[in-house]
N, C-alpha and C positions, 0 to 999 in steps of 0.2 A: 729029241730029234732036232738036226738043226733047222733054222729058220730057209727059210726057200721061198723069197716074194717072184719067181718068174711065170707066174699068174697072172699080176698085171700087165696088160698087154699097152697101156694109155695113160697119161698122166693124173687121168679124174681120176683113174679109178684108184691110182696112189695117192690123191687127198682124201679121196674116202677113209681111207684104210689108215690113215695120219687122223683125222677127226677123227676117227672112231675111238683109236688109242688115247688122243687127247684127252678124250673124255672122260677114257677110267681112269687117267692120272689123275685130274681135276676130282673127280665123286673118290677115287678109293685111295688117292696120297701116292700111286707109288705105279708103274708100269706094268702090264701084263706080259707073261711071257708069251703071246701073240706076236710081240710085236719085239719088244725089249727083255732079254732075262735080266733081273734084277740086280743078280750076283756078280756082273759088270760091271756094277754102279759103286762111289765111294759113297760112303754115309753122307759125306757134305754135296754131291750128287743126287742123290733120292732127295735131300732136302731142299734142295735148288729148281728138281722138278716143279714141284709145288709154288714156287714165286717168281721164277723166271719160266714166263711161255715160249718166250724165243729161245732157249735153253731146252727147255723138253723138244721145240718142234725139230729144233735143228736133229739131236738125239735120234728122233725117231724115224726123220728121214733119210740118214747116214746108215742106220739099218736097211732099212728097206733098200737102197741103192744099193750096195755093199753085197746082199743076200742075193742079186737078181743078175739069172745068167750071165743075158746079154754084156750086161755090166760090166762082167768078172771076164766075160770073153774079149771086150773092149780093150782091159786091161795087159792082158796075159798079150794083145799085140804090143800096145803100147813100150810095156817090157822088152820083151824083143827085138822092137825099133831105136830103143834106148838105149840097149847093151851094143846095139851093130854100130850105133853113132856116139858113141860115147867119144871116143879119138877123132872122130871125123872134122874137118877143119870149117865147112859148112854149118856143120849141129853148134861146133863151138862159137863160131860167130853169132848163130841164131839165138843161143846162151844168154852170151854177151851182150848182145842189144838187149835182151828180154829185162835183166837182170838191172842192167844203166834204167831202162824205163822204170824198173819197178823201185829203183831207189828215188829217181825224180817223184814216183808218187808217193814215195813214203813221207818224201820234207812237205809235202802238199797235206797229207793227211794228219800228219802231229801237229795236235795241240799238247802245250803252248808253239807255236812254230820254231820249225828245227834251222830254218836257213839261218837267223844270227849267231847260233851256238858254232853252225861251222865257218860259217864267216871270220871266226875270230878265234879257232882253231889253228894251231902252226903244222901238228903232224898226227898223224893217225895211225890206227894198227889195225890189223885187219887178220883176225885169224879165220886159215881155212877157206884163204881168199879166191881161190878157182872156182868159177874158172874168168871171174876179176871186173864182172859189170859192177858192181859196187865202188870198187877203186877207180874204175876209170871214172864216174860221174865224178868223184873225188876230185881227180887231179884235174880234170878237164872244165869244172866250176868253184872253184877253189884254190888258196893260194895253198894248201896242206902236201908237205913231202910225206910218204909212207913206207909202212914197213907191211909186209904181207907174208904168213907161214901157211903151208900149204901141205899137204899128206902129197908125198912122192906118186907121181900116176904110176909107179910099177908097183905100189904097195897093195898087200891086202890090208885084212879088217885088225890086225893087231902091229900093221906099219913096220912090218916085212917086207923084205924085197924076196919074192920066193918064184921062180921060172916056172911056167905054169898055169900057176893060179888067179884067178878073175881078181882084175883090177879093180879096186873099190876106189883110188887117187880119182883128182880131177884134174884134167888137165888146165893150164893155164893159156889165155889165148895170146898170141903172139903179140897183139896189137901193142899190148901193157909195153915192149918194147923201148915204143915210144920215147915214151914217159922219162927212159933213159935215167938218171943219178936221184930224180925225185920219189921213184920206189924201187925198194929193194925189195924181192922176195926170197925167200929160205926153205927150202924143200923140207919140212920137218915134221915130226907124227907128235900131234898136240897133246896126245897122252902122254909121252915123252916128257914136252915140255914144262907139264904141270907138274909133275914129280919132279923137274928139278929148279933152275932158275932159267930166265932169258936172259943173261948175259952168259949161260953156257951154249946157247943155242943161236945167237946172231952177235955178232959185236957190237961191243959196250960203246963205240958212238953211233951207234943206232939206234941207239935208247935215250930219249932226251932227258934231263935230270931231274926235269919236275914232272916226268910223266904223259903219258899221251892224251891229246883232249880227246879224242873221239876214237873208243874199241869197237869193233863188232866183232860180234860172236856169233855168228848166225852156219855154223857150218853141219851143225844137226839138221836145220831145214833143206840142205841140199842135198842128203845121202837118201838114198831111196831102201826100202826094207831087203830087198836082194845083195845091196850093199853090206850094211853094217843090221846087227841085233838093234831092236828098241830096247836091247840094257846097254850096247854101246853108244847109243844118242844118247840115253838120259847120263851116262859115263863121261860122255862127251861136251853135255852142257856145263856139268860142274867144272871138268877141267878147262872151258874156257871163261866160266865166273872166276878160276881162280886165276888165272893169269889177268883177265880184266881187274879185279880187285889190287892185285899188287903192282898195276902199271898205268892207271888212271889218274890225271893229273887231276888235282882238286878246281871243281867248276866242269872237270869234265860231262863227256855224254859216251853212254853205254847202249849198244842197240843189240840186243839178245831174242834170239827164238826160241821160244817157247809154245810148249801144244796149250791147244786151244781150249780142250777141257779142265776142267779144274783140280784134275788131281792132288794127292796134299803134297805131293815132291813140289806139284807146281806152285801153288797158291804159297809154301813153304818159299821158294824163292824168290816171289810175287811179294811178300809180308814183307822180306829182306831190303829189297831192292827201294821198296816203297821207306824204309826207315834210313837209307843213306843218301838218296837221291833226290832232291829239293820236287822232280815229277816225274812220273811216268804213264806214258801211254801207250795202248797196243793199236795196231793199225794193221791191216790186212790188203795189199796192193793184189790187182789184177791177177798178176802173174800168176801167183801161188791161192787164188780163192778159193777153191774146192781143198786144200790140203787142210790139214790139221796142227798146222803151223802156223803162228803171226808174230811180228817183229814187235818187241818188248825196248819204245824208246823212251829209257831214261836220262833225264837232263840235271843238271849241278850236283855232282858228286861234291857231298858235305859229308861226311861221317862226323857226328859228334865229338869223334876224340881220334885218338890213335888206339886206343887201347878197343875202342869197339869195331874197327877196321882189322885190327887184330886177332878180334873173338870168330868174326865174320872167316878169315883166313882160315883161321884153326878150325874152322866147323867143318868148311870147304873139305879141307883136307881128311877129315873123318868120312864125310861122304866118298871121297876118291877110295881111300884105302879100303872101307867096305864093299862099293865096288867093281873092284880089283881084285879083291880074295873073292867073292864071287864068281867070278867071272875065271880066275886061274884054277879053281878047284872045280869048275862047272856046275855050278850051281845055279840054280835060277833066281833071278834077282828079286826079291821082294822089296818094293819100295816102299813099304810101311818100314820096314827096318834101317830105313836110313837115315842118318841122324839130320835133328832142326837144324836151320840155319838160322831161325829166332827163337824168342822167347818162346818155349816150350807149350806153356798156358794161352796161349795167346796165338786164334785163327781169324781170317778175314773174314768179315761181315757180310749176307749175301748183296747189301748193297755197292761194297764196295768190289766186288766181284762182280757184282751187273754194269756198275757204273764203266769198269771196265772194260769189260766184254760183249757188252749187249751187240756194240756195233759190229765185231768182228763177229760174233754167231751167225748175224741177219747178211752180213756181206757173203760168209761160208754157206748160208744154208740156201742165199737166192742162186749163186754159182751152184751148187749140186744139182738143186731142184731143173735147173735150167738145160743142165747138161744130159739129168736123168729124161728129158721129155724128147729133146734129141736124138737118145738114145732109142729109146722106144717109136719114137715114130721111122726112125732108119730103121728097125728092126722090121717093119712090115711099110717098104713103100708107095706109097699112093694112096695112103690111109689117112684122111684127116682125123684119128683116133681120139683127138683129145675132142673136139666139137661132138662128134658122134658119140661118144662115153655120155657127155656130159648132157646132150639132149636125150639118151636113154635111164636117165637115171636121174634128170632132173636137178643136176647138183653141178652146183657154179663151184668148179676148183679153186685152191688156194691160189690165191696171186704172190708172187716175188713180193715180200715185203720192202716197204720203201725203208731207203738207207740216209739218215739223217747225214747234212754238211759234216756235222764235229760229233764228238763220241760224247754222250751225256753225261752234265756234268756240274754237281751243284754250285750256284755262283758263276757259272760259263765258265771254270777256270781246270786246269786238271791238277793244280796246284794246291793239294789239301789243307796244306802248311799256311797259306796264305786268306783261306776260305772265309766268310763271314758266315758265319754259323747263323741255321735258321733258326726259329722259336722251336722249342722239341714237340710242342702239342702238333702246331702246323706243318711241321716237317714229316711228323709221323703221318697225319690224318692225309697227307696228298700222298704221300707215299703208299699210303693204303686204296686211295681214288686210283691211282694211276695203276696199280697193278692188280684190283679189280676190274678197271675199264678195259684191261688189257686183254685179261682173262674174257671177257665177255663177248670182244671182237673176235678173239680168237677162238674160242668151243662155244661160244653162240648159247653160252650155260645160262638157263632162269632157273636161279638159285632158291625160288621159291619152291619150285616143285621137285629142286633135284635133279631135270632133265634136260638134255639139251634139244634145241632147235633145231639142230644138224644130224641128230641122228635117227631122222625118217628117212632119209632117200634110199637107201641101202634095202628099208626092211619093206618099204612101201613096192617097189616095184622087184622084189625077190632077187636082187642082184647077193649072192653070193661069195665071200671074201674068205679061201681058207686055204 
């Protein structure tokens, strides 16, 4: 049966219902189907539960949101307001500004900081650039001319032009204009472009010789699921790794979207990125907090050789063509079957995954949580539901987890290449303090008895969770 949290009528009573499950992740390794079905989970998932708590908590509040009417009814408008203003000239500006702010806080939030890289950038590329707040912060703080491709707004999800049929294009906002001979944009379908080269797709002086300092690739985070398949995004991220891979001037920076959980497609191109790119780090701006998307900025594009730059290419393209035959035979896409883009033997550590991540879970999970409480108290107003919950039941709710300045990071640096390595005893022995202490705050677990601290209020005063 599926899950159905629209029970909760209050925010306590969805920390309840978050502790509780916490707990038997904590005592039994692995999630109940209460709360989480397992069979969701990738194996480096279930094993993640267990050493990252901001990782489980996030998990099991994105259920419970997700599961819960109101939620689902919020949403279903949302959609509908989205599809009516999708053209509308208003919406697009509203885009626009959104979009310029959230790049202004992306250069704010990477470490090591992103303003000298573009500082000292000539020209950029931008795929998928509609509908162009990213290019304008560009040209408007920068001295970088651009090139921008973009999926035709009359297009569907395979970059058709078919009369008729729901627009999945974005439009591009006028303003970019401007801008005048400093960017050019090329109405072009990026599946297209990957399978062939960019010098068939925009002229060859628009391509500068040594490559562009600064790609993004961020055009997955923009397509909403009524838009395109989640095997066309993940379709989609590959074919713009590969045109960023064959057009990236060395020293450059790559800034890529990628989902938040750790899939092995993802953590697979996470392993890659981290082996050519001198740093990378993920950052999660306002704009897009509640999504399941965060910007992937990579700095100093080094590839050891040409010839490993070249392996990277060839993998890419195995991943496109599988799929592609997927997808033209209608099959469903299985991303276990898609080929490494690394070393085969060789998966990321959970620390380097948390090192990671940690900060973009806790920024996602305090945007949900915050949005879910809103949600529920507009649901019934004139209810201060979450005080009233909370003095009925005597249980002091989860607070928003506080979001550190910089993303955690041994050495301060996010530069691993560079790292001074700690002693391994001491390195281990705080690594295991800190994610016992962590554990402790968060399910309240005395490990002596097996039991937590948190899980009276629920059974003491007969409140009911089912």
């Amino acid at each position: 049966m599926a899950l159905n949290s629209s029970h909760f009528t209050s925010i306590a009573e969805v920390d309840i219902a978050m502790q509780r499950e916490a707990d038997r992740i904590v005592l039994n390794g692995s999630p109940t189907s209460l709360i989480y079905v397992p069979s969701k989970l990738t194996s480096f998932e279930h094993h993640l539960l267990t050493t990252s708590p901001d990782f489980a908590r996030l998990l099991i509040l994105k259920e419970l949101y997700h599961c819960h009417n109101a939620v689902e009814d919020k949403f279903k408008v949302l959609k509908q307001r989205n599809r009516a203003a999708r053209s509308n000239s208003d919406s697009l500006r509203y885009h626009l500004a959104g979009f310029h702010s959230a790049f202004e806080e992306i250069t704010h939030l990477t470490n090591p900081p992103l303003l000298p890289a573009l500082s000292r950038g000539t020209h950029f590329l931008d795929l998928g650039c509609a509908p162009g707040g990213f290019a304008t912060w560009l040209l408007q703080n920068t001295v970088m001319n651009g090139v921008g491709i973009t999926l035709p707004w009359q297009a569907n999800d395979c970059g058709v032009t078919t009369p008729g049929v729901t627009n999945t294009g974005i439009p591009l906002h006028s303003d970019l204009a401007v801008f005048g001979p400093r960017f050019s944009v090329f109405p072009r379908d990026l599946f297209q472009v990957a399978t062939g080269t960019l010098s068939e797709t925009i002229p060859t002086e628009s391509i500068p010789a040594t490559g562009f300092d600064l790609v993004i690739a961020t055009a997955a985070a923009m397509l909403t699921e009524d838009q395109v398949s989640r095997a066309k995004k993940i379709h989609l991220t590959f074919a713009q790794l590969l045109i960023a891979f064959q057009h990236i001037a060395t020293g450059g920076t790559l800034i890529v979207s990628l989902r938040t959980r750790p899939f092995d497609w993802v953590t697979d191109i996470i392993a890659s990125l981290k082996q050519i790119f001198e740093s990378v780090d993920a950052v999660k701006p306002k704009l897009q907090a509640k999504t399941s998307f965060a910007y992937f900025i990579c700095q100093g594009f080094n590839p050891t050789s040409t010839t490993a730059i070249t392996k990277h290419i060839d993998r890419l393209r195995n991943c496109i063509h599988y799929l592609q035959d997927t997808d033209e035979q209608g099959i469903e896409c299985n991303t276990l079957e898609i080929s490494r883009l690394y070393n085969t033997s060789y998966k990321l550590s959970d620390d380097e995954i948390m090192d990671l991540l940690t900060t973009v879970w806790t920024r996602q999970y305090n945007a949900i949580h915050e949005d879910f409480e809103r949600i529920l108290n507009s649901d019934q107003p004139g209810l201060d539901k979450t005080r009233r919950a909370s003095e009925s039941t005597g249980h002091t709710k989860w607070l928003t987890v506080a979001e550190s300045a910089t993303q955690p990071r041994e050495a301060g640096s996010s530069n691993w290449r560079n790292r001074t390595a700690a002693p391994q005893h001491d390195d281990a022995q705080i690594r295991r303090n800190a994610r016992d202490a962590g554990f402790k705050e968060l399910f309240a677990l005395n490990r002596s008895s097996n039991t937590s601290n948190a899980d009276g209020p629920w059974r003491r005063n007969g409140v009911v969770l089912n």
